[in-house]
N, C-alpha and C positions, 0 to 999 in steps of 0.2 A: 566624189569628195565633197561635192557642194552640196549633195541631197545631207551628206554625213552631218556637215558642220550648218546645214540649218535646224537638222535634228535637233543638238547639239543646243542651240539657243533658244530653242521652242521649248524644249525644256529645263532650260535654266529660267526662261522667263516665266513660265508656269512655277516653278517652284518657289521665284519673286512673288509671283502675282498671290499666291496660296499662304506664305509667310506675313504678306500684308494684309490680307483680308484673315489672318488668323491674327494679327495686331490689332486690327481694326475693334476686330470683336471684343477683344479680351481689355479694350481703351472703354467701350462703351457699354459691358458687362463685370466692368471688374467688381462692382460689391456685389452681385449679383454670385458671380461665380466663387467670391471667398466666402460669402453665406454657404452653398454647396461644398464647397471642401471641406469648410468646418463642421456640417452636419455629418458627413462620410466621413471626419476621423472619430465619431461620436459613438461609429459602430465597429464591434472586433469581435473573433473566434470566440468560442469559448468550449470547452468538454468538462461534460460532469465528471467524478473522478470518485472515487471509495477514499475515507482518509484511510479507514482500516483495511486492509488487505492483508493477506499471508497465504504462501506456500507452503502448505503443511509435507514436509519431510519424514521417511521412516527413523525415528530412530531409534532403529537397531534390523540385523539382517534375519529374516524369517519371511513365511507363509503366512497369508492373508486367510484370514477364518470365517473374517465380517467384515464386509466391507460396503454398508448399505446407503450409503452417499451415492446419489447420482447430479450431474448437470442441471443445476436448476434449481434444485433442491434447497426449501429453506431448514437452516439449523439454529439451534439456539446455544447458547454458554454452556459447556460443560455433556451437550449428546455424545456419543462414544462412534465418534469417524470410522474407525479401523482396530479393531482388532486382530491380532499376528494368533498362533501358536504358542502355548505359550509353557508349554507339560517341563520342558527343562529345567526353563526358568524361575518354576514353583517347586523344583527338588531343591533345586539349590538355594531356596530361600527357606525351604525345610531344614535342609541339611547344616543350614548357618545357625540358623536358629535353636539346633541339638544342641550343637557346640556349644552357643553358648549358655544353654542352661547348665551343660556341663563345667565350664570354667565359672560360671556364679558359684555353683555346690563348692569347689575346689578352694575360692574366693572366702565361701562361708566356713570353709573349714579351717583355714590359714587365723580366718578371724577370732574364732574360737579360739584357737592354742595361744593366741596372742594376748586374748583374755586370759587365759592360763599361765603367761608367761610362759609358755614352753613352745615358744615358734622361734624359725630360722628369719628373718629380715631378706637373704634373700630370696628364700620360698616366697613372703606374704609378695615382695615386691613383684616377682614373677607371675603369682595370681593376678594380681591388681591389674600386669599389663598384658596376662592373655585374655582377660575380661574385655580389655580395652579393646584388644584385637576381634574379638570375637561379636562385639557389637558394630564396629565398622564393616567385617564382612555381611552382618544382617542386613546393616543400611547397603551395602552393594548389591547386594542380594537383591533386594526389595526396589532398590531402583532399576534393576533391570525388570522384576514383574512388571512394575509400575510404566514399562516402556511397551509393553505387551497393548497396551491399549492407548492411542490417541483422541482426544474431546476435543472438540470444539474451542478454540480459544475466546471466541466472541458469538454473540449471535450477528446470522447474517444470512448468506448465499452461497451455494457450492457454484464456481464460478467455472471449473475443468476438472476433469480427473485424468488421472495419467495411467492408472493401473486400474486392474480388475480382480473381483473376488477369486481366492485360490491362488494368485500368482506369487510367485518368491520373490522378495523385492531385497536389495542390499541396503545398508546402511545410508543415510541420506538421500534416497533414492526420491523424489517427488513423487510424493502422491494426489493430492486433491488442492486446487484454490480456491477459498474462501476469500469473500470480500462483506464488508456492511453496508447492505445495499439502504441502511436508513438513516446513517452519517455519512451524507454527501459533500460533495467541497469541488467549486467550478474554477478553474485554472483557465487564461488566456495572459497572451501578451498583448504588452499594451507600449507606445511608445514612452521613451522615458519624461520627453516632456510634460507628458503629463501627471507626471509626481508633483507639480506645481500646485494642484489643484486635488488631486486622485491620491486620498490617503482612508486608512481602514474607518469604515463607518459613513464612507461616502455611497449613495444608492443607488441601484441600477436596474437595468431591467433585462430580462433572457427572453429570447425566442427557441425552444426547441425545438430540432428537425424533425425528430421523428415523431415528437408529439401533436405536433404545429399548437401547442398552446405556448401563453406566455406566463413568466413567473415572475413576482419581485423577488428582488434579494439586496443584500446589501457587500463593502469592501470589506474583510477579515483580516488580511497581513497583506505586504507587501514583501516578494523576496529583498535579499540582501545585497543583491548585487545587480549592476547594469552591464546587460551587452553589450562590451563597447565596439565592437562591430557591426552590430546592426540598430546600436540605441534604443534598444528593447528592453524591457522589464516586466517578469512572470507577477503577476496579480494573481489573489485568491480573493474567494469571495462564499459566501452560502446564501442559499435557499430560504427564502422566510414563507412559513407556511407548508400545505400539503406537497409533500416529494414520492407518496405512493406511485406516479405514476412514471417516474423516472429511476433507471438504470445504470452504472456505471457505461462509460464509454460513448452517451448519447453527446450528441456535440449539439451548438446554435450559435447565436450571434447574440453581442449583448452590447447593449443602450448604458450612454451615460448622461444624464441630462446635466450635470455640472460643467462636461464639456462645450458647450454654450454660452456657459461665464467667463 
């Protein structure tokens, strides 16, 4: 019991002794060590980011014909992703299209006797709106060809693909991610105190990891809202200068020299 209860004080009074000489210090390093804090909250995460990005989706349900996107792969505006199958799709865009050269004839004949005076009002009116009809199934028609093949929405970077040449894929089914690997945009949190000081157009500096070079860049926007549980706030920022060598996804650390004011 006595060995117990001098344990017991040995180290209570160690953790006196360790509490005070941790006073001590922090009495006779205090500007010392608020210079240090204040430089360390001067540094924060940061990830490059794509502004543009997109999932390109099939849409419509068929067989892959072409499909010459692979991983990695740069694409430009308008290249042709994926083409499906597409022999159906082109009857029936023939087949609208008889139609309606047939209800124009019908249309021009109505119009005739009407010059004539000797038409029916509801005939001409019935021409008029199978014509009508008969140009909206063209346009249906043609939007489903026109789904037979997916472009490029932007240029950029085949960033996954999900499917392969040949495969039957359904309706919305993902196929390839594209991103613009040359309109980048760095996101980090930053605490919200310093919206005091840290507003868009304010400068900074990136270390990337994977490149271990450094970039300047400057503030862009500031999100619209604060965490208010962890009093954080998402900052944007871009790149000033060469970004060839940077990636989506690449992360670093970034500098703000206003934080020192």
């Amino acid at each position: 019991m006595m060995t117990q209860t001098r344990s017991l004080l040995s180290a209570a009074a160690l953790g006196a002794l360790s509490l005070a000489l941790a006073s001590g210090a922090a009495g006779q390093n205090g500007a010392g060590n608020g210079a240090s804090a204040a430089a360390a909250t001067q540094q924060v995460g940061v990830q490059v980011t794509a502004r543009a990005t997109a999932v390109i989706a099939a849409p419509m349900a068929g067989q892959l014909v072409e499909f010459p996107a692979a991983d990695g792969d740069s694409v430009k505006e308008g290249d042709v992703l994926v083409r499906f199958i597409c022999a159906q799709q082109d009857a029936m865009l023939a087949r609208a299209k008889a139609e309606l050269v047939k209800r124009q004839e019908l249309l021009k004949t109505q119009q005739a006797l009407k010059a004539l005076n000797a038409y029916s009002k509801a005939d001409f009116a019935t021409a008029q709106n199978d014509v009508g009809v008969a140009t909206a199934d063209v346009a249906v028609a043609q939007t489903a060809v026109d789904n037979c093949i997916v472009k490029a929405p932007f240029s950029g970077r085949v960033a996954a693909t999900s499917v392969r040449n040949h495969q039957f894929v359904q309706a919305g089914a993902p196929l390839l991610d594209v991103v613009d690997d040359r309109d980048l945009e760095l996101e980090f949190i930053v605490p919200s105190l310093w919206l005091a000081w840290l507003r868009p157009g304010a400068p900074m500096r990136m270390r990337v990891s994977e490149t271990q070079q450094d970039y300047d860049g400057k503030i862009t926007r500031v999100s619209g809202k604060v965490d208010a549980a962890s009093q954080t706030i998402k900052i944007y920022g871009r790149i000033e200068g060469d970004t060839a060598s940077l990636l989506p996804g690449m992360s670093g650390t970034a500098q703000f020299p206003s934080a020192s004011r």
